[in-house]
C-alpha positions in Angstrom: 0.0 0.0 0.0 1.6 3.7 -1.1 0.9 6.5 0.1 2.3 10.0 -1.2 4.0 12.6 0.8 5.6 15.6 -1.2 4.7 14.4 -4.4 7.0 11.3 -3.3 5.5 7.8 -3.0 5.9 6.6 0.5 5.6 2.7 1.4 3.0 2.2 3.6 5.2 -0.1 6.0 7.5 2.9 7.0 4.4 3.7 9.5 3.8 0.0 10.2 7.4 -0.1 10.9 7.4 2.7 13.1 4.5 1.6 15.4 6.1 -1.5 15.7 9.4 0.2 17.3 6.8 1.8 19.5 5.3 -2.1 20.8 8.8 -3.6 20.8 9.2 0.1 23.7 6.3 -0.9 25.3 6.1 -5.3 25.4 9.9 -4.9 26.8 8.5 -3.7 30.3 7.2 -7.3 30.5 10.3 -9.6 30.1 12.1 -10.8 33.1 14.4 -8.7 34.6 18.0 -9.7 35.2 20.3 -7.6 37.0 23.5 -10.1 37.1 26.1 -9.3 35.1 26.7 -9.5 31.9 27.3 -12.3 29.7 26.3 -14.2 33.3 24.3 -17.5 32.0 22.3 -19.9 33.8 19.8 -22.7 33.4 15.9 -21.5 33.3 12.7 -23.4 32.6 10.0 -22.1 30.4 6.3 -23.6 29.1 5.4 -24.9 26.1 1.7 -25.9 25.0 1.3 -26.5 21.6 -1.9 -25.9 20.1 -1.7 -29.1 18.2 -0.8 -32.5 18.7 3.1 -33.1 18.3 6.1 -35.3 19.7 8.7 -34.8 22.2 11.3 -35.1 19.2 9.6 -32.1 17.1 9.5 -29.9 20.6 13.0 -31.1 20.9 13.9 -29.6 17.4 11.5 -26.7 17.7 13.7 -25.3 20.9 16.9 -26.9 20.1 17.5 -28.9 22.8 20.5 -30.4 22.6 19.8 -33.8 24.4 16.1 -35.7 24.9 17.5 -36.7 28.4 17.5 -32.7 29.5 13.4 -32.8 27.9 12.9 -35.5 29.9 14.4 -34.6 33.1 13.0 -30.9 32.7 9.6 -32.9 33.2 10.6 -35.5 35.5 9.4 -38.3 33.0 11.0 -41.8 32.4 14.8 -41.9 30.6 13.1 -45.0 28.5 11.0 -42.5 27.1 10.7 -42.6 23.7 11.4 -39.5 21.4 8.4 -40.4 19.5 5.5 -39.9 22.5 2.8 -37.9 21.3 2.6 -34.6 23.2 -1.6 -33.8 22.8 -2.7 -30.4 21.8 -2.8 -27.9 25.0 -0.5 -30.2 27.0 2.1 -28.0 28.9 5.7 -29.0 28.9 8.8 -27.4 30.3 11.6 -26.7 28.0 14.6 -26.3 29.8 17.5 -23.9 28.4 20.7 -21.3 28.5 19.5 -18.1 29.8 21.6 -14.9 29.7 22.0 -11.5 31.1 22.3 -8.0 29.5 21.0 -4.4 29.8 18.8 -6.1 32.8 17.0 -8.5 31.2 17.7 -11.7 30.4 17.0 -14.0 27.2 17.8 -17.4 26.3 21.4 -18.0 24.9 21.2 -17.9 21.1 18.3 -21.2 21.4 15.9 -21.5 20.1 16.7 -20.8 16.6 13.7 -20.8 13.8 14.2 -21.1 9.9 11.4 -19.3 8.2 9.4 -21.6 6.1 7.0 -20.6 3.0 3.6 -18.9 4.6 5.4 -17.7 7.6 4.8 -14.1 9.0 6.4 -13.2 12.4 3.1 -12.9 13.9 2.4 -16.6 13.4 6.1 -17.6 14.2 5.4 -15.5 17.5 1.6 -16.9 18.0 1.6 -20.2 16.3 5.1 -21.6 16.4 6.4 -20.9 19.4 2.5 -20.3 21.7 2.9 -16.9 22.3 5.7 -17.1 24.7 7.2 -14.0 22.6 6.1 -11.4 20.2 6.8 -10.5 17.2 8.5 -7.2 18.1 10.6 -8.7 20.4 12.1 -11.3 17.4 12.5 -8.4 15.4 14.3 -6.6 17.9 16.1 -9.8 18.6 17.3 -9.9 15.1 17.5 -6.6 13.9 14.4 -6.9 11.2 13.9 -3.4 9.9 10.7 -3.9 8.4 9.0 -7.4 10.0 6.8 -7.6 7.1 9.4 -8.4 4.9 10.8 -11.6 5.7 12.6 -14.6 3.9 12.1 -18.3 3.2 15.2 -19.9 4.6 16.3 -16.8 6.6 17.4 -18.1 10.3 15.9 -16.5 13.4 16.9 -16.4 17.1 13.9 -16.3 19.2 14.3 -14.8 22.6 12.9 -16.4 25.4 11.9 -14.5 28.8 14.4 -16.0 31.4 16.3 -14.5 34.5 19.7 -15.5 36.4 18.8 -13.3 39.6 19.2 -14.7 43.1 15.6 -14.2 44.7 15.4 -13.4 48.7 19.5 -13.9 48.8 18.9 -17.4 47.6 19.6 -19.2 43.9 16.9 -20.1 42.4 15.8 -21.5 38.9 13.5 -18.7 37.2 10.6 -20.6 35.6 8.5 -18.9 32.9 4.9 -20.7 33.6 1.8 -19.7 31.3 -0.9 -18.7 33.3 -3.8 -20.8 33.5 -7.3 -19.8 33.7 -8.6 -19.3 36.9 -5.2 -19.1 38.8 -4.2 -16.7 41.5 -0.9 -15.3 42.3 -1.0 -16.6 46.2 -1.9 -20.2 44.8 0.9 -20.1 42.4 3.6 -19.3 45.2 1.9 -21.8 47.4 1.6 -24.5 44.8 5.6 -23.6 43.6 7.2 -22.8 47.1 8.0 -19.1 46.2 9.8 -17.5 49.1 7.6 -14.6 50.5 4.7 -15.7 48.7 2.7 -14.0 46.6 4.8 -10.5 47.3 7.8 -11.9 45.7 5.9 -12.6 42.5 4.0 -9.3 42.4 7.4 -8.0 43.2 9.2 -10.1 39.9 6.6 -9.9 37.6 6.2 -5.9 38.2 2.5 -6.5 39.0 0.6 -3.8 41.2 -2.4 -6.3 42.3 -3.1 -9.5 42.4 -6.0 -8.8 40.2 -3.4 -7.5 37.1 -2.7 -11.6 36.9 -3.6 -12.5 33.2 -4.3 -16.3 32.0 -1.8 -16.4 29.1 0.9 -14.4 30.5 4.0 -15.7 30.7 5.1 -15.4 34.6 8.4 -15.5 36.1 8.5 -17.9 38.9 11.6 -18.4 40.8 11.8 -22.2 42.3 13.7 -23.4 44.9 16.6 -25.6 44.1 17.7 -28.4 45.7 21.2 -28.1 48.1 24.5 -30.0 46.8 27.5 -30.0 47.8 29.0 -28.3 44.7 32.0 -26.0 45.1 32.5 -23.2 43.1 35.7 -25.0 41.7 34.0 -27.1 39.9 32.7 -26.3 35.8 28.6 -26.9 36.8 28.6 -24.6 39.5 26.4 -23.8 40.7 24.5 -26.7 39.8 20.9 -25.7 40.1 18.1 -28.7 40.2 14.5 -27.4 41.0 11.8 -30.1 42.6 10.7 -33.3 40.8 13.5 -32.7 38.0 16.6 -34.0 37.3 19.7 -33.6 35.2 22.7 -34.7 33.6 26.4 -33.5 34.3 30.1 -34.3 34.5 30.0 -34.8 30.5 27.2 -37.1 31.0 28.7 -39.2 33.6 26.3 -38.0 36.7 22.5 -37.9 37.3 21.1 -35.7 39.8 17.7 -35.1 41.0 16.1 -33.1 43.4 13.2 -34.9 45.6 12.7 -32.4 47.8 10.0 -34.7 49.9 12.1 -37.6 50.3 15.8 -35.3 50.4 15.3 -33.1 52.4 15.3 -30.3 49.8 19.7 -32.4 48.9 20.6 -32.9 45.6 20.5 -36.8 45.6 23.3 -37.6 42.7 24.6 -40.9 41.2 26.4 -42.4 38.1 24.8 -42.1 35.3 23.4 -45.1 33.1 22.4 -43.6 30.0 25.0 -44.4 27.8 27.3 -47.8 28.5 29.4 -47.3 26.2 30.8 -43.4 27.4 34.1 -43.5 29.3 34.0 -41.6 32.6 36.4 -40.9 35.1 36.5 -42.3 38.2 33.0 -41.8 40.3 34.2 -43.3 43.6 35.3 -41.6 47.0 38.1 -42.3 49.1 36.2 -45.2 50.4 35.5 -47.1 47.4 32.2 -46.2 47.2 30.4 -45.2 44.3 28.5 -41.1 44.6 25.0 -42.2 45.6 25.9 -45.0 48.2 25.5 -44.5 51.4 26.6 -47.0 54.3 25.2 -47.0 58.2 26.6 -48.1 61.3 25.9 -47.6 64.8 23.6 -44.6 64.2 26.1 -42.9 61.7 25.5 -42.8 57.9 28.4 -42.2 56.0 27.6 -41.2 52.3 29.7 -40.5 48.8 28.2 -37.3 47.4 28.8 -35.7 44.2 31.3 -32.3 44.5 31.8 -31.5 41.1 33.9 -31.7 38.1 36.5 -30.7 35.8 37.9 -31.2 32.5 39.8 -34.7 33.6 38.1 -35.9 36.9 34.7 -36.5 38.8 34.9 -34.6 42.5 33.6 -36.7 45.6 33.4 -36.1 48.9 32.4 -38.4 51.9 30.0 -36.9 54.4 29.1 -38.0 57.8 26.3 -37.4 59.9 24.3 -38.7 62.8 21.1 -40.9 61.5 19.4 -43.5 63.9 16.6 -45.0 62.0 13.2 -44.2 64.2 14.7 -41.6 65.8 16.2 -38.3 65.4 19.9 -36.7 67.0 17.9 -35.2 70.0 16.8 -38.9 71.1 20.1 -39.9 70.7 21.1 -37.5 73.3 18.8 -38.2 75.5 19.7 -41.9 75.4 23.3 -40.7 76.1 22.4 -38.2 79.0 20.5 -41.6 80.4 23.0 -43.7 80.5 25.8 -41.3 81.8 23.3 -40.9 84.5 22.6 -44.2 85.2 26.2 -44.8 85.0 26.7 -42.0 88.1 23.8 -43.4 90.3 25.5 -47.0 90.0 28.6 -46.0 90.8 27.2 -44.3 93.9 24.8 -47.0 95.3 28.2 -49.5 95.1 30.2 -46.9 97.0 27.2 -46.5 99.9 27.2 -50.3 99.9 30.8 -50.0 101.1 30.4 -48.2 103.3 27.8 -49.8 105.0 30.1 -53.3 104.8 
């Protein structure tokens, strides 16, 4: 469509173009916000709900995942899972990723990337492709499209999803982008995810003045609790960050943890990994000979092998001690002890009154 302008013909998308600089301004208030420093990365979970029926292999693709294994640990479903499972239309999964920091936001790390196919527009890309969990202003801002009516078959396009690296209450957490569902509140969200300061902190995150601004749809930043380790900050995964009812795979493949947080005790619960015979690992025992994951108890003290870490030629282990009397806790233990060294005294003393009476 033309328009003229001092005698000039004008293209009409000079004005489309301008109003969509306008809505990139205006949709960047509601990415995450991400005050780290630059270039810092981190692991992040977002939603996915396809509005037709697909397979975890084509989500795989779709969000270039590298490995199935990280799909499948992201929703806490069987290794043996195949990559052929149909996925049904409106069924939510998380797709985990590389999230990074700049100008106080943060996006994912150059994943997902999406090849433009005949019929595409960056609306539909935005809506259709991808569910809505960005816009099209924000890929063209992402990729420096002048005009975004005027794309190419076969052009390649980073799509940048909402993610953040920020530690939440002084504690690391893994940010979450969840899609609203209808009906939900913002308390039951932080009850239902074990937000720290409750519903505050996600008004707070999400930049929400009221409850009531909650919109089914939106894609919410929901920081979730992650699962202690041992991890030092030596070590290339630290820090290692494993939300509840997940799991993932490090060392290079050779280590599974997952976080249970009902049966752990909110500890990262790691072991060797089984998912590939045929990878050579280095050595995934501790000084005791036991294996990370094993754990051994005598005489009310279980001693354990716990994952610490790793480097470019070895696994880190450490063994860990601590008091654990099955059907009791330390503070019966005590007691028991303060018994005995009492009944202890009081015998002592009855056998010296009985001498003294001889």
């Amino acid at each position: 469509m033309f328009f003229i302008l001092n005698g000039k013909p004008r293209v009409m998308t000079l004005l489309l173009f301008i109003m969509s600089v306008m809505m990139i301004m205006t949709s960047s208030e509601a990415r995450f916000t991400c005050n780290s420093p630059a270039r810092t990365n981190c692991s992040a979970l977002i939603d996915y709900i396809s509005i037709n029926s697909t397979t975890l292999s084509e989500i795989q693709t779709l969000f270039g995942v590298k490995h199935l294994r990280d799909l499948l640990g992201a929703n806490a479903l069987s290794q043996n899972t195949l990559k052929t499972q149909i996925v049904n239309a409106n069924q939510k999964i998380r797709i985990p990723f590389t999230c990074s920091c700049s100008n106080g936001t943060g996006v994912s790390n150059g994943r997902p990337v999406y090849t433009v196919v005949a019929g595409d527009g960056l609306d539909s890309i935005a809506r259709n492709k991808f569910a809505g969990l960005v816009t099209y202003q924000e890929i063209a801002a992402a990729n420096s499209i002048s005009d975004p009516n005027l794309i190419e078959v076969g052009q390649n396009f980073t799509i940048p999803l909402p993610c953040s690296c920020d530690d939440v209450d002084g504690k690391k957490v893994v940010h979450y982008g969840l899609v609203v569902e209808s009906g939900s509140s913002v308390e039951g969200i932080a009850q239902k995810y074990g937000v720290s300061s409750g519903a505050d902190t996600l008004l707070r995150l999400n930049k929400l003045a009221s409850p009531n601004d909650l919109k089914a749809g939106a894609v919410l930043d929901v920081p979730l609790p992650a699962c202690s380790s041992n991890i030092g900050n030596n070590s290339i995964d630290y820090p290692l960050l494993v939300s509840n009812a997940t799991y993932v795979f490090t060392a290079s493949n050779c280590v599974k943890c997952s976080c249970d947080a009902a049966n752990n005790n909110w500890t990262l619960n790691c072991e060797p990994s089984s998912s590939d015979s045929n990878q050579i690992c280095p050595s995934r025992q501790c000084s005791d000979s036991s294996f990370i994951g094993n754990s051994t108890t005598s005489n009310c003290n279980r001693q354990s092998c716990v994952y610490s870490g790793y480097n470019s030629s070895a696994i880190f282990t450490t063994v860990l001690s601590e008091r654990a009397c099955p059907g009791s806790s330390g503070h019966s233990l005590k007691m028991m002890t303060g018994f005995q060294d009492w009944f202890w005294k009081v015998s002592v003393l009855i056998l010296f009154i009985c001498h003294l009476v001889q």
